[in-house]
DRENMI-464699 format. One line per 2 residues: number of its first residue (from 1); their letters; for each residue y, x, z of N, C-alpha, C. Coordinates in steps of 0.05 Angstrom, whole numbers, plus 32768, in hexadecimal, padded with zeros to 4 digits. Example, Ala and Ser with C-alpha at 12.3 -4.5 7.8 and 13.67 -1.06 7.14 Angstrom:
// residues 2
1> as> 7F8E/8108/809C/7FA6/80F6/809C/7FBE/8108/809C | 7FD3/8101/808E/7FEB/8111/808F/8001/8102/809D
// end
This chain:
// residues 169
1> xx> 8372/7FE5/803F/8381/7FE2/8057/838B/7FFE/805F | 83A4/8006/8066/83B7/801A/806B/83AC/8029/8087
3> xx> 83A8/8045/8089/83A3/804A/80A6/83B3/804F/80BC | 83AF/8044/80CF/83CC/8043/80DF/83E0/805C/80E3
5> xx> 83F3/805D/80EB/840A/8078/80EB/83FC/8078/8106 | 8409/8097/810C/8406/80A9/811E/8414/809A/8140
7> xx> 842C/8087/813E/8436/807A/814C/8425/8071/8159 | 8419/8053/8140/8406/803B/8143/83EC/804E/8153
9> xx> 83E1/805F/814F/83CA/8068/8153/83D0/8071/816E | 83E6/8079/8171/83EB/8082/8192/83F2/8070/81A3
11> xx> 8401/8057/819B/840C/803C/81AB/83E5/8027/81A7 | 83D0/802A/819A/83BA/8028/819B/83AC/8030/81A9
13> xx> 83AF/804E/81B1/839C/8059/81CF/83B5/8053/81E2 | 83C6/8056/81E7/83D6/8047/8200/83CB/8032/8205
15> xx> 83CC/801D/81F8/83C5/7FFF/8203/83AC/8006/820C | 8399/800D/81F9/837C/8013/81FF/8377/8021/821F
17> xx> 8388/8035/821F/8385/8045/8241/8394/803A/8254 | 83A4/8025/824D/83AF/800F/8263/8394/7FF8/8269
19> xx> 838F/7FEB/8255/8379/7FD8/8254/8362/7FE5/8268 | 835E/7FFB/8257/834C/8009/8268/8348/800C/8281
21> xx> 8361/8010/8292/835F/8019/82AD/8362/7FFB/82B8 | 8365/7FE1/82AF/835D/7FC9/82BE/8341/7FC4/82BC
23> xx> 8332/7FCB/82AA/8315/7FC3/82A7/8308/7FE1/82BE | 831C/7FFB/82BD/8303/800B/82D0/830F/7FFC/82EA
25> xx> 8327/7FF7/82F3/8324/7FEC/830E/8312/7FD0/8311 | 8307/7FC3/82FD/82F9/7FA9/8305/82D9/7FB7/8302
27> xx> 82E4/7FC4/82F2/82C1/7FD4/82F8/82BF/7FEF/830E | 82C6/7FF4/8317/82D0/8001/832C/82BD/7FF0/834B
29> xx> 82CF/7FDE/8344/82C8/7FCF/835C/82B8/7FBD/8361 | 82AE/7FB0/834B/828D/7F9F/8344/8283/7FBA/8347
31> xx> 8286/7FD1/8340/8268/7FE2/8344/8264/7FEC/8362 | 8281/7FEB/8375/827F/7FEF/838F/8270/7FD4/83A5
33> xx> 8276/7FBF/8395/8272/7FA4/83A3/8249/7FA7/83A5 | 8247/7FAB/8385/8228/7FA3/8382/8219/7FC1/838D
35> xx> 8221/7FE2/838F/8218/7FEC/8396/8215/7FE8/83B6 | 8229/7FE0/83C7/8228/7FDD/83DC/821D/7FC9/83E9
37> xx> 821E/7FB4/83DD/8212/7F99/83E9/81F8/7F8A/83E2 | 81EE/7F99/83C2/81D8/7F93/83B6/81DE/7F77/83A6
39> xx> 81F6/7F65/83A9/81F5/7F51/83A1/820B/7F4D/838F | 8207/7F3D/837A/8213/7F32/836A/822D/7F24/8368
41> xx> 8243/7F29/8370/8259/7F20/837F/826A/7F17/836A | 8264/7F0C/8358/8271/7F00/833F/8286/7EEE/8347
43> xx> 828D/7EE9/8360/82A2/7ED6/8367/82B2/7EE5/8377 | 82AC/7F09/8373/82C4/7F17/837F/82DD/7F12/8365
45> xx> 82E0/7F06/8351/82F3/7EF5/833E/8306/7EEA/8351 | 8300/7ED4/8357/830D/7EC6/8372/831B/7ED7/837F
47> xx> 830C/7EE0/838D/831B/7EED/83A1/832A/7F0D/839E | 8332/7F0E/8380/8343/7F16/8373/8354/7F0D/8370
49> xx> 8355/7EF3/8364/836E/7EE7/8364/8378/7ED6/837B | 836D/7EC6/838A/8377/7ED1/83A5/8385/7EDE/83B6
51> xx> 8381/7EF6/83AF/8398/7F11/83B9/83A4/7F10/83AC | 83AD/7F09/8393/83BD/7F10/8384/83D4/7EF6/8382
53> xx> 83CA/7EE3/8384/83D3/7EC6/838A/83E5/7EC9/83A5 | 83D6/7ED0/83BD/83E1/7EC9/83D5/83F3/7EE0/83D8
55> xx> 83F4/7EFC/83C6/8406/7F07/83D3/8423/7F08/83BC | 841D/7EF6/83AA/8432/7EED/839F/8447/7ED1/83AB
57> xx> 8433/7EBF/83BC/843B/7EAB/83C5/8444/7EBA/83DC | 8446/7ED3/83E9/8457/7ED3/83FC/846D/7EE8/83F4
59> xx> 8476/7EF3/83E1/848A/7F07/83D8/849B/7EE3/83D6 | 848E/7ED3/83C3/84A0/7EC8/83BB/84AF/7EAF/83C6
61> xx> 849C/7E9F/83DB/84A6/7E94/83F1/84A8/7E97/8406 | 84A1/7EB3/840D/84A6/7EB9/8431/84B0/7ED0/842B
63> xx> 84BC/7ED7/8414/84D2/7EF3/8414/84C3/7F13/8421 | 84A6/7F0E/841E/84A2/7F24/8420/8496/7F43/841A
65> xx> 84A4/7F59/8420/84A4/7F72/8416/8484/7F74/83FE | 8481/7F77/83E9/8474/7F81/83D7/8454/7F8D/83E5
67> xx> 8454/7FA3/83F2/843D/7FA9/8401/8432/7F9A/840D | 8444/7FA0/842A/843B/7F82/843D/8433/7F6B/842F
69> xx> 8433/7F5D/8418/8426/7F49/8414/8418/7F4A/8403 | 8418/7F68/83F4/83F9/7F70/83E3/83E9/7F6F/83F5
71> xx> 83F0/7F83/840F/83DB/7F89/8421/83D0/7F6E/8436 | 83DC/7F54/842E/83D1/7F44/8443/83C8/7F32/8428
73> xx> 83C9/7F38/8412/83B9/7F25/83FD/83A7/7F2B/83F9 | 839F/7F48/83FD/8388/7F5A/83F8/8371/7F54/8413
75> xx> 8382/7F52/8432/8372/7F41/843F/8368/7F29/843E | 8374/7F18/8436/8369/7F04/8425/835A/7EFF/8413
77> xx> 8359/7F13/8407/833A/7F18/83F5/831E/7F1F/8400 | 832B/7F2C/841C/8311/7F3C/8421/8305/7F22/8433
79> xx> 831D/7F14/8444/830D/7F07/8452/82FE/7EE7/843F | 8306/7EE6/842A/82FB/7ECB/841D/82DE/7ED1/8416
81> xx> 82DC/7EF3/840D/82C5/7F05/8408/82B9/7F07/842D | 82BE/7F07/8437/82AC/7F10/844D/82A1/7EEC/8452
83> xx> 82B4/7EDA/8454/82A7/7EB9/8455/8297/7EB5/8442 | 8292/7EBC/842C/8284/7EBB/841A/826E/7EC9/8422
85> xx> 826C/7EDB/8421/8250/7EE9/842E/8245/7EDC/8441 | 8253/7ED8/8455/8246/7ECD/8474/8242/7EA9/846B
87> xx> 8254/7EA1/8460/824A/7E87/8460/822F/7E78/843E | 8230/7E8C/8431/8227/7E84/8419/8219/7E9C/8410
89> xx> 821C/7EB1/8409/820F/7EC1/8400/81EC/7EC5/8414 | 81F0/7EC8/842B/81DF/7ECD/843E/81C3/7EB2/8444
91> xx> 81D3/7E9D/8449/81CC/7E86/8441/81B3/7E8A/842D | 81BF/7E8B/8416/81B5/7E8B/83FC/819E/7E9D/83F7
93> xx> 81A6/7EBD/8406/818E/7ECB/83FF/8179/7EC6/840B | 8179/7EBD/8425/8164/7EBC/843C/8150/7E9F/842F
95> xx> 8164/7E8E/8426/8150/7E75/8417/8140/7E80/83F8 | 814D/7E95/83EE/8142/7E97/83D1/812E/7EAC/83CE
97> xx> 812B/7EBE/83F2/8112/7ECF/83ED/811D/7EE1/83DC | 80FF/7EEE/83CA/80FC/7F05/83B2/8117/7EFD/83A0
99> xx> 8122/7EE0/8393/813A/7EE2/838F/814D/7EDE/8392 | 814B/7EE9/83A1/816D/7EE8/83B0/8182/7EF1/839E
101> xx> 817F/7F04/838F/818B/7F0B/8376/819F/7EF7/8366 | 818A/7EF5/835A/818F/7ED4/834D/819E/7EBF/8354
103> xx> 8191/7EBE/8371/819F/7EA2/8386/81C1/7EA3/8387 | 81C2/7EC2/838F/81DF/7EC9/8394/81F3/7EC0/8381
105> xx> 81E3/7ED6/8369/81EE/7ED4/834E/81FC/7EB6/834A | 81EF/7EAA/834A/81EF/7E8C/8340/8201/7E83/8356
107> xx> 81FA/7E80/8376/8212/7E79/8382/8231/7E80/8383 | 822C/7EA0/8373/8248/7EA7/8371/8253/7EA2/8355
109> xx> 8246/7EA2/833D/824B/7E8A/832F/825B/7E77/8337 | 824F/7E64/833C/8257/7E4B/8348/8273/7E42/835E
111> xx> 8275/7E5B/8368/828C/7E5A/837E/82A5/7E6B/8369 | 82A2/7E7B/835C/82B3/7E7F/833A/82BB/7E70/832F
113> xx> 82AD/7E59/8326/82BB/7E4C/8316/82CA/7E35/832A | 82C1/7E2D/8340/82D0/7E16/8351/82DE/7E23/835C
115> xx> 82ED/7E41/8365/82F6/7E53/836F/8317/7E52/8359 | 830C/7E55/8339/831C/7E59/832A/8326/7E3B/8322
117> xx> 8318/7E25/831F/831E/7E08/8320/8338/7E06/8332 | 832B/7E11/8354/8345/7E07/836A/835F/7E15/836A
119> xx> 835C/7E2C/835E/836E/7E3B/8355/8381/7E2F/8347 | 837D/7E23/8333/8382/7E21/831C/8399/7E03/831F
121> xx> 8386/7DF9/8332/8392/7DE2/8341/83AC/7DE1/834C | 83AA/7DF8/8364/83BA/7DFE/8376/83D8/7E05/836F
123> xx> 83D3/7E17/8357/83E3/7E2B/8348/83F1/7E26/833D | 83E3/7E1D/8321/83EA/7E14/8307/8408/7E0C/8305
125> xx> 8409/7DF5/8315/8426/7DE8/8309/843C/7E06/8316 | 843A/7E1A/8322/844A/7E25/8334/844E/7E3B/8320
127> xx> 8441/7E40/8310/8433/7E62/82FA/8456/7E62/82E8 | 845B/7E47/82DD/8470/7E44/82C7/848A/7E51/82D6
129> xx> 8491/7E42/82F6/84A9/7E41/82FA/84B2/7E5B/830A | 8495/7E6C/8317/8494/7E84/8327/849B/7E96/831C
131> xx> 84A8/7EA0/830E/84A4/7EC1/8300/8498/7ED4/831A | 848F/7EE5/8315/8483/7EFE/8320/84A5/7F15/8316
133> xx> 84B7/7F0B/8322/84D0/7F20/831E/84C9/7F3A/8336 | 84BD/7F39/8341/84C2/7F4B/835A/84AE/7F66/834B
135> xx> 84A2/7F62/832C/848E/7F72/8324/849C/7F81/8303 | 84A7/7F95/830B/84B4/7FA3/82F6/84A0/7FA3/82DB
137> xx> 84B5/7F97/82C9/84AD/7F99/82AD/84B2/7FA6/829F | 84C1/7FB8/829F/84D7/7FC2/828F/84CB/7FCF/8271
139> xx> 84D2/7FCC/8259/84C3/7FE5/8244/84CD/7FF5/8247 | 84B3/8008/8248/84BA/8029/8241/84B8/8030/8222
141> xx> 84BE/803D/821B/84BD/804B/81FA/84B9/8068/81FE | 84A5/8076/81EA/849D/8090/81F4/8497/8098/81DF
143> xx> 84A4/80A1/81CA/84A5/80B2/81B4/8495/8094/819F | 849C/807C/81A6/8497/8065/8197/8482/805A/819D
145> xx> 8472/8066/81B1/8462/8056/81C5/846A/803B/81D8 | 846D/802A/81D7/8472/8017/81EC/8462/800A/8203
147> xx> 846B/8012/8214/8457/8000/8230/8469/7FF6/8244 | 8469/7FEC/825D/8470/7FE6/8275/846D/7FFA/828C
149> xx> 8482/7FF8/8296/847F/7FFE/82BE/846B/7FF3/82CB | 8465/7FD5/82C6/844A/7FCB/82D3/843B/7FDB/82C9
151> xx> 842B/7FEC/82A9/841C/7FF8/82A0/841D/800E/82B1 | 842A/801C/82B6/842E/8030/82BF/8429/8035/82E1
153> xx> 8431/8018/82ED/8422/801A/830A/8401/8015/8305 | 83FB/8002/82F4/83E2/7FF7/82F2/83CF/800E/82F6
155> xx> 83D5/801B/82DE/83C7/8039/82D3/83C5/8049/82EC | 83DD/804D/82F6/83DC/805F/830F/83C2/8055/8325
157> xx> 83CB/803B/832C/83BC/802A/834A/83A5/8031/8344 | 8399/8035/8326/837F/8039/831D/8372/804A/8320
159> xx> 8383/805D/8317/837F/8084/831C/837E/8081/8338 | 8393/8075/834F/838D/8081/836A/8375/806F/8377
161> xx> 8370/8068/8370/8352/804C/837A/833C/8058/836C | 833C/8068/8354/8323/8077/8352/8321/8099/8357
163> xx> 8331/80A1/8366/833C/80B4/836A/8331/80B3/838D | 833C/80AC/839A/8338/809D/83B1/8318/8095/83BA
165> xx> 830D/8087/83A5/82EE/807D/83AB/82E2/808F/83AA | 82E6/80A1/8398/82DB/80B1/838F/82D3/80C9/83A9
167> xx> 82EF/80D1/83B5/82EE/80E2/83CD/82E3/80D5/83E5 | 82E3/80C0/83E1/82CB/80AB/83FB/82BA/80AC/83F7
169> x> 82AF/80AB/83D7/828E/80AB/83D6/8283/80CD/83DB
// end
C-alpha cells in the first residue's frame, strides 16, 4: 500500500483538527456540566439539539437575524436543562440515596433517547426541504488542502469557548 503524498497527509490533519475541535467543544462542556453539577447529564444531547433546532426554526420561519436566534436557541437549551434538573434529576437523586449517580445516569439516559425519538418526530419530514442556506459553505483550497467556512467558524467558536472558559476558571 502507497504512502500518502504530502497533500493527502496535510488535507488528513486538517480534517482531523476540524473533527477535533467538535469533539473538544463536546468535551469541553460534559466536563463543565459533570464538574459542576456532579451529575451525569447525558441528555445535555437533547438539549443540544434543541438549540440548534429552535434557532434554526426561527432564522428560517420568523426571519430572524443569525445571533439573536442562536442566542435564544441557546436559551432554550439552558432552560430544558434547568427543567430537567428541577423536575427529574433532583427527584431522582433524593429517591436513589448513595446512588444517585446511577439514578441520574439512567434517567438521563432515558430522556436521550425519547428526547431524540421526539425530535426526530417533530423534524424529520422538515430536514429534506429546509436547507440551512443562511450557513456559509463555501470550499476553501489552501495549497490543495480543502475545507469549509463553516470549518473555519466551527474551529474558531471552539478556540474562543476554550479560550474564554479557560479565563473564567
Amino acid at each position: 500500500m502507497p504512502i500518502a503524498s504530502l497533500t493527502e497527509t496535510l488535507q488528513f490533519a486538517s480534517d482531523g483538527f476540524i473533527n477535533g475541535a467538535f469533539y473538544g467543544i463536546i468535551g469541553l462542556s460534559f466536563g463543565l456540566i459533570v464538574a459542576v453539577t456532579q451529575r451525569l447529564h447525558f441528555a445535555w444531547a437533547v438539549a443540544f439539539a434543541i438549540s440548534g433546532y429552535f434557532a434554526a426554526y426561527l432564522i428560517n420561519h420568523n426571519q430572524y437575524a443569525v445571533l439573536p436566534a442562536v442566542l435564544i436557541g441557546l436559551a432554550g437549551g439552558v432552560l430544558f436543562s434547568v427543567l430537567l434538573e428541577l423536575l427529574v434529576y433532583r427527584p431522582v437523586a433524593r429517591r436513589a440515596g448513595p446512588n444517585a449517580l446511577l439514578g441520574v445516569f439512567v434517567a438521563s439516559f432515558g430522556i436521550t433517547i425519547a428526547g431524540q425519538a421526539l425530535i426526530q418526530l417533530i423534524v424529520q419530514s422538515r430536514i429534506a426541504s429546509e436547507p440551512l442556506n443562511w450557513i456559509p459553505i463555501d470550499p476553501q483550497d489552501v495549497g490543495g488542502v480543502t475545507f469549509t467556512t463553516l470549518d473555519i467558524w466551527a474551529v474558531g467558536v471552539f478556540w474562543a469557548c476554550a479560550v474564554l472558559t479557560w479565563a473564567l476558571l
